[in-house]
Structure formats: structure tokens, C-alpha cells
C-alpha positions in Angstrom: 53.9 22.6 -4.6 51.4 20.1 -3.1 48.2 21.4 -0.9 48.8 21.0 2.8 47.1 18.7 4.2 43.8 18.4 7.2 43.6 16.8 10.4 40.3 15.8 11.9 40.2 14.8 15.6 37.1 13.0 16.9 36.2 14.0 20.6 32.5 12.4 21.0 31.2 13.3 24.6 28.4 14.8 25.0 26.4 15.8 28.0 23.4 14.4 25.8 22.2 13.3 22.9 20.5 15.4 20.7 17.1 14.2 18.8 18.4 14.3 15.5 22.2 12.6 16.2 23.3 10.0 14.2 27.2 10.3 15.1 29.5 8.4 17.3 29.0 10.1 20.3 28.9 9.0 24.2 27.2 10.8 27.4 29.0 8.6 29.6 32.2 10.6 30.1 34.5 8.1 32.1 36.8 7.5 29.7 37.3 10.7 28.5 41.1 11.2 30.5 42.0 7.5 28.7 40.5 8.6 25.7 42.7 11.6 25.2 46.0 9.5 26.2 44.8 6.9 23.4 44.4 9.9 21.1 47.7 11.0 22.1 49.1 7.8 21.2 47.1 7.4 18.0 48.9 10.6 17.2 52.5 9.3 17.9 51.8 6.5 15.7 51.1 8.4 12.8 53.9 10.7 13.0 56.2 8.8 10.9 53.9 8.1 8.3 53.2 11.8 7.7 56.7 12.6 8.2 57.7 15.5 5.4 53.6 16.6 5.0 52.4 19.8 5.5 49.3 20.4 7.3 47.2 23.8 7.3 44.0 22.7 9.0 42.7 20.9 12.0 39.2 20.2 13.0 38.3 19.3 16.2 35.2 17.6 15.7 32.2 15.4 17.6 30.6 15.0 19.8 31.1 18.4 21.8 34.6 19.5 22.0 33.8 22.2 23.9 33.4 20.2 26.7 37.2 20.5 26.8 38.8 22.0 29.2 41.1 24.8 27.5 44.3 22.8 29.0 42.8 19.7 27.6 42.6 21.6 24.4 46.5 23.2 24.7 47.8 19.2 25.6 46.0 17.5 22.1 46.9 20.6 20.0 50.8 20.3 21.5 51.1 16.9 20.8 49.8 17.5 17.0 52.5 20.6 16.7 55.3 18.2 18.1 54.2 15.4 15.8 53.2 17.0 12.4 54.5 19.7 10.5 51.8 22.4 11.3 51.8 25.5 9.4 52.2 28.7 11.8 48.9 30.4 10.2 47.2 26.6 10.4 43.2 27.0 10.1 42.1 25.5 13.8 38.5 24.5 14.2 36.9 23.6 17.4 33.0 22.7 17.2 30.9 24.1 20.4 27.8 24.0 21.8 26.6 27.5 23.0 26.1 26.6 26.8 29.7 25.0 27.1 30.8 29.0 25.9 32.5 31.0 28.9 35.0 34.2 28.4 37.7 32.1 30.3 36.8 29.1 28.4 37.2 30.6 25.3 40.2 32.2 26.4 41.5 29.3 26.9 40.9 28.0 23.7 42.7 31.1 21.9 45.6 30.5 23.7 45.6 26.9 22.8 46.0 27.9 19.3 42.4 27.6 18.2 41.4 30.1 15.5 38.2 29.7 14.3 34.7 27.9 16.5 31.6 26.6 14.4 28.7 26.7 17.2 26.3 24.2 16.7 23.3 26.7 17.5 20.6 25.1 15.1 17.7 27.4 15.9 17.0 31.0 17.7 13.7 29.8 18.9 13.5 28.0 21.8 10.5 25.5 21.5 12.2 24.2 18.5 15.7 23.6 20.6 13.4 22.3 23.5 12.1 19.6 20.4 15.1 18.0 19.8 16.5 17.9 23.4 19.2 21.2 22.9 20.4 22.2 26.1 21.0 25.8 25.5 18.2 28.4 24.3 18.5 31.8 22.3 19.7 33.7 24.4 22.3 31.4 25.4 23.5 31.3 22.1 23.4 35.2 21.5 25.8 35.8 24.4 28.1 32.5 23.1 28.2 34.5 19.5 28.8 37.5 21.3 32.0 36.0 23.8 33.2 34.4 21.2 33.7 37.9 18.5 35.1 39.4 21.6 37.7 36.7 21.7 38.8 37.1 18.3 37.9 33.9 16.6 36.5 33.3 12.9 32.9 32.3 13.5 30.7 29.8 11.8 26.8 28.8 13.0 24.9 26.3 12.4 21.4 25.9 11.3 18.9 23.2 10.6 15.6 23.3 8.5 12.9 21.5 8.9 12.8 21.1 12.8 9.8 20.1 14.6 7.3 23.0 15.2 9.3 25.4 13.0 7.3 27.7 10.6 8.3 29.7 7.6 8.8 32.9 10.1 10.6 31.2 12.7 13.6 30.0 10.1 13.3 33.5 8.7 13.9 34.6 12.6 16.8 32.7 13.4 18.9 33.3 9.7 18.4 37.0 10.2 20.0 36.5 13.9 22.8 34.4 12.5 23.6 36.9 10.5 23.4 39.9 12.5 25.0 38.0 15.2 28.3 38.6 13.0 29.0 35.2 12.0 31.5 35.0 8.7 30.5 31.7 7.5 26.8 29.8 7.9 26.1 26.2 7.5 22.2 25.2 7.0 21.2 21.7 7.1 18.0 19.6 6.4 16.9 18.0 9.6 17.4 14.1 8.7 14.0 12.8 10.2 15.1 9.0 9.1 18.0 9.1 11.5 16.1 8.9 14.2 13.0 6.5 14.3 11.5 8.5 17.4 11.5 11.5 15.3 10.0 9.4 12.0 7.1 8.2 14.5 6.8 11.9 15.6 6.1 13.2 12.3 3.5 10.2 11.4 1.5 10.7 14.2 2.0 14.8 13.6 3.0 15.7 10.1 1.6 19.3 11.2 4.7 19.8 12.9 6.8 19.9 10.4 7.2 21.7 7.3 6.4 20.7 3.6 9.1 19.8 1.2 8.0 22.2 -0.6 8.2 24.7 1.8 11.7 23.8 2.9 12.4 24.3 -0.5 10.7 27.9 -1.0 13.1 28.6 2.1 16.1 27.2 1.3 15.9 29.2 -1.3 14.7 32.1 0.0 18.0 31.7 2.4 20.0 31.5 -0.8 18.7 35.3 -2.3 19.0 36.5 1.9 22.9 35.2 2.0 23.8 36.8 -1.1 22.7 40.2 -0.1 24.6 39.9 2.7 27.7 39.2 0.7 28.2 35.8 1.4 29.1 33.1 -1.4 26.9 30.0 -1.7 30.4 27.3 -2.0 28.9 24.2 -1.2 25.4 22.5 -1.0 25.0 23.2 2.7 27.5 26.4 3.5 28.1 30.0 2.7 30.5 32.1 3.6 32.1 35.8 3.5 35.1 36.1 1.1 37.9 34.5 2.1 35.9 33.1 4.8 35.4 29.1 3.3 36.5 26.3 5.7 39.6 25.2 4.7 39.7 22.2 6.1 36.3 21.0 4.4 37.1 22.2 1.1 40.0 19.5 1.5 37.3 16.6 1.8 35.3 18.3 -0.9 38.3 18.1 -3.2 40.1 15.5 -2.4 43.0 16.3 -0.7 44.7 14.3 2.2 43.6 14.3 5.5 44.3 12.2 8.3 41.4 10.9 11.1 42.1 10.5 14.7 39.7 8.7 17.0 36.8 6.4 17.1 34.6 6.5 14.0 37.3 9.1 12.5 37.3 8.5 8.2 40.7 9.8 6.0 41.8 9.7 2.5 45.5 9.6 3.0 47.3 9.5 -0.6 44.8 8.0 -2.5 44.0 5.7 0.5 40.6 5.5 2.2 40.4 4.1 6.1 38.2 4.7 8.6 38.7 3.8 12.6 36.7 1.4 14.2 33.8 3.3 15.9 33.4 2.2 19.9 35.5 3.5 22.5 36.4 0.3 24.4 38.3 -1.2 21.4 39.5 2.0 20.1 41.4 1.9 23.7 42.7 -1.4 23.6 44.1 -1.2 20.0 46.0 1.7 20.8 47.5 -0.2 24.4 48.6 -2.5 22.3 50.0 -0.3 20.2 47.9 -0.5 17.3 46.0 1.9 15.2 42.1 1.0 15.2 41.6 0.7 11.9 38.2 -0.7 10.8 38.4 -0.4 7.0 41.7 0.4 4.9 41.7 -0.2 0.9 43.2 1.6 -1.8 40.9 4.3 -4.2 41.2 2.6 -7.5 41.8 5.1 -10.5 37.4 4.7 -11.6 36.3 5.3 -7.9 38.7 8.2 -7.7 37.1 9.9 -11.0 34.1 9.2 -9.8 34.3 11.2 -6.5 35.9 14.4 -8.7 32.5 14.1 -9.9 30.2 14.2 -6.9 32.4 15.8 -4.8 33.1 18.1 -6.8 29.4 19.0 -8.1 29.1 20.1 -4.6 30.6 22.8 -4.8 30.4 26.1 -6.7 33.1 25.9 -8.8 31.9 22.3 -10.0 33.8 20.4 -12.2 35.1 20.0 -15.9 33.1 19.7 -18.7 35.5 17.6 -20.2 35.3 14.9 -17.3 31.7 14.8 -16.5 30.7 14.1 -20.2 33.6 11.7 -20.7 31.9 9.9 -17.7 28.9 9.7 -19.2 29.8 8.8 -22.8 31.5 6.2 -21.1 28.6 5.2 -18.7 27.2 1.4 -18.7 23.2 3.3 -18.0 22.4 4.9 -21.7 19.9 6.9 -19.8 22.9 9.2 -17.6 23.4 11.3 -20.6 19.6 11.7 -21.0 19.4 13.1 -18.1 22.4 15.5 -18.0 20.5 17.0 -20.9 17.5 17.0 -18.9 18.8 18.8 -15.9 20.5 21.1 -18.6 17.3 21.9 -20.4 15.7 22.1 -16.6 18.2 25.2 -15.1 19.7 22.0 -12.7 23.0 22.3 -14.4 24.7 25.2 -15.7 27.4 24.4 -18.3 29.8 26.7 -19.8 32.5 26.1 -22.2 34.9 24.6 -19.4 33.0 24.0 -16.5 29.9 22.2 -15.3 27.7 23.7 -12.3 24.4 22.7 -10.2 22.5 26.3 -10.1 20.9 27.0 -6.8 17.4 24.9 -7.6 20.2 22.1 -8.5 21.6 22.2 -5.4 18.2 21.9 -3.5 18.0 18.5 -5.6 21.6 17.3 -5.8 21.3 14.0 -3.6 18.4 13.3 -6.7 21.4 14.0 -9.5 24.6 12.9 -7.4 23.7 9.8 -7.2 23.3 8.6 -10.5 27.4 9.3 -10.6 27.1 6.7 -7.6 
């Protein structure tokens, strides 16, 4: 039987933009009511081409969903149930900031059908936040974590590393309150300074503010030994999670499965198809009046790029990949040096490689963009 597929959903207002954003996001929200009738229509449109799919996740994605109202929420989800085969037990993600989080809101949200909420809280220390232009502080986000148990939901937060004016104590701080805050699955992230050129002048004029590579490293590994102890598994470069706990609806991007995209900027692989939706609102709306999807790019995978991304793809995550295709790529590689360096990164303790499988260790993760992309 074939693996359900994933939906993603792109809702991208924001009250404002964060320092560190580099998504398709808006703060003007007066399109918002159109937006979600062009969604709506997007997702009629579909319907026939997914016609006979399953589907066992949907992410709700941004932007700041949680700027939804929870009837907002109920409507988008309803139209997805009436238009695709949804699995009753479906994983349902909505992303949140911690000051949008209300009992009633989330509430409202439950009874929408949403099941699990990642919070975007990022830090626990509140000059950081105040750095990068976050709205809420700490103790905002404690009592979101806290409404949000109450209410039942599968919880994921959010970190970053390497934020302006964080030390070595304060990331300890706020992965110890992640934790404790009862959170079954954590996602840390390095803070992309390139992404944002005010935040690239910030750190030449005051490269005190900011932490070492090397001592993002020592942490980022130090996180790794603090996660495990707590019993959650390191699955993919960037997340952790209890047992049982992984998103599904990632691990379908991370192995390939099918997933449709809905909204501006929204990317899919649908059957060995990649497209991705033009990424400004005004045109999005007019394609869809004119009843059109808005697609911006649409191309077949051809049978090298789709080995290709089993590769890095799949050396993201913890199970990595068979031997047997990796080192076929390589004997097969136009570069003579790629197989010099896959013995390198062996000899290193980059790459772990048993009799069937190939695996980055944990100090191979902290350098997998340097390994991935020589698959690239």
C-alpha cells in the first residue's frame, strides 16, 4: 500500500516581520478574507487531480497561522476534508506565535480538527527576542506552552542559535525551558545572518554579539548529549523528538513522498512532479478568479535528479541511506575527488557506514551543508 500523502497550506500574515525572515510573508492583512476564498478555490481545483489519494498530514504553515481565527481555521480545514480523502487520525499542524495563544483560541483550534501546534518561541530570554523584533517575551511563551498542554495538543518549539546577544548560558537557559516546558518534539536552527543584510551589517560593526562558529558548534552539540538524556531521538539535522513523536508530515518531504502546496510561494512534489506557486499575493488572486492555479514553476523529476535527492535528503536524516546507492553514485560521479572524500569523512567520524546503511554521526550533521552539497 502506498504512503498517504501531505498537505501544506501557506497562510503568510504576520503582524510583523521578524529580523531574521526570509519567507513569503505580508503585514498588510487586507487581503486576508480574499486570500482564504482563493485558497478555497485553489483547493477545489485540485480535488480532481488528487482524486483516489490518501492524505495523513496537513501543515498549516507561514507566515503566522495563528492569526486565524478558530472559525477561519474550521472553514479551510472543512473544505480540505470535503475535497481530499483525509485520514480520520490525520497528523494536523498549525504553526503559532506564543502571543497569538488564548485558551479560547486554542480551543478553537482543537475543535477545528487541529492536533498538534509547533510555536515559533526561538528564545527564553527576552533581550534576544527584543533583537530580532519578536513580539512576545518568556513569559509569554511559558503560559502559550502551558495553554496549549492543557488543550491537549502534540507540541513542538522552536529554537534558534546563534541570535544576537545570546551567550553559551542563555541557549543552555532556554533548551532546559523547552524541555521542561513539556514539549514532545524540538526543532533548533542556526540563525541565517545572510538573509537579512541589516543583520550582516549588525554583526560587522559588532561581531561581539554574536557567537563563534565554534561555539555554536560546542552547543549544538552539547544540545545533542542534553536531548538524548531526555529521551528524545536526534531524526533529522535540525529536530528531535520523543518516540513516536517525529513530524509526519516532514518526514514526507525528507523522503520523498507526495505532497501537495496550497498558496503563494507554496512548493510540492506530486508523483514525481516538482511545482511551486508563484510567490505574491495579488497574482496569486487573480490566477485563481480566473480559475487558474498559480503555478510559477512545473517540470518533471528526471530518474538522476530523483537519485540524487534520496541522497541528500535522505543523509538528513538518521536512518540515512543505502550503502549500495550512495557508492554507486559515486563510482559513477563525473568529480574523481567525491569518492576521496567519502573516505575522508569516513576516516574523519562524519559518516558512519555499516554493512547496509550509510549515516552522518552527530559532528557530521553539524557539517552536512559542507558534505551535502557535493551530491548537489
Amino acid at each position: 500500500m502506498n504512503t498517504p500523502s501531505g498537505i501544506y497550506v501557506h497562510l503568510p500574515y504576520c503582524r510583523s516581520r521578524c529580523g531574521y525572515c526570509a519567507f513569503a510573508v505580508t503585514t498588510d492583512d487586507s487581503s486576508r478574507q480574499a486570500y482564504l476564498s482563493a485558497l478555497a478555490g485553489e483547493i477545489r481545483l485540485l480535488a480532481p487531480e488528487a482524486k483516489g489519494e490518501r492524505f495523513d498530514s496537513i501543515y498549516l504553515g507561514g507566515g503566522t497561522p495563528s492569526l486565524l481565527s478558530g472559525a477561519d481555521i474550521a472553514e479551510l480545514l472543512e473544505g480540505l476534508n470535503h475535497s481530499f480523502s483525509i485520514e480520520p487520525k490525520a497528523e494536523v499542524t498549525l504553526e503559532a506565535n506564543p502571543d497569538d495563544v488564548s485558551a479560547s483560541l486554542a480551543r478553537g483550534w482543537r475543535e477545528a480538527g487541529v492536533t498538534r501546534v509547533s510555536v515559533g518561541i526561538q528564545s527564553f530570554a527576552d533581550r534576544e527576542l527584543a533583537a530580532v523584533g519578536r513580539r512576545h517575551d518568556s513569559a509569554t511563551a511559558e503560559r502559550a506552552l502551558q495553554v496549549l498542554r492543557r488543550e491537549g495538543f502534540s507540541l513542538s518549539g522552536d529554537l534558534i542559535l546563534g541570535l544576537p546577544g545570546q551567550t553559551a548560558e542563555s541557549f543552555r537557559a532556554s533548551a532546559e525551558r523547552l524541555c521542561k516546558a513539556g514539549v514532545e518534539h524540538v526543532s533548533v536552527y542556526l540563525l541565517e545572518i545572510e538573509k537579512s543584510k541589516a543583520m550582516e551589517e549588525d554583526r560587522k560593526r559588532n561581531p561581539a554579539r554574536y557567537l563563534a562558529e565554534d561555539a555554536q558548534a560546542d552547543l549544538w552539540l552539547e544540545l545533542c548529549e542534553r536531548l538524548d538524556r531526555r529521551g528524545f531521538e536526534h531524526y533529522e539535522i535540525s529536530n528531535w523528538a520523543l518516540p513516536g513523536r517525529p513530524s509526519r508530515h516532514n518526514l514526507k518531504y525528507w523522503t520523498r513522498v507526495s505532497t501537495l502546496g496550497l498558496g503563494i510561494s507554496a512548493h510540492e512534489l506530486w508523483h514525481e512532479r516538482r511545482r511551486a506557486n508563484i510567490s505574491a499575493i495579488a497574482p496569486y488572486l487573480d490566477a485563481l478568479s480566473n480559475g487558474r492555479r498559480p503555478v510559477a514553476l512545473d517540470r518533471e523529476v528526471s530518474p538522476e535528479e530523483r537519485a540524487r535527492e534520496r541522497i541528500v535528503l535522505g543523509l538528513r536524516l538518521a536512518q540515512g541511506v543505502s550503502r549500495q546507492e550512495i557508492e554507486g553514485w559515486i563510482a559513477r560521479a563525473e568529480d574523481p575527488t567525491l569518492g576521496d572524500d567519502y573516505e575522508t569523512w569516513r576516516t574523519a567520524g562524519l559518516l558512519s557506514a555499516c554493512e547496509q546503511r550509510v549515516r552522518l554521526t552527530e559532528r557530521g550533521f553539524l557539517l552536512s551543508n559542507e558534505i551535502l552539497c557535493r551530491f548537489v
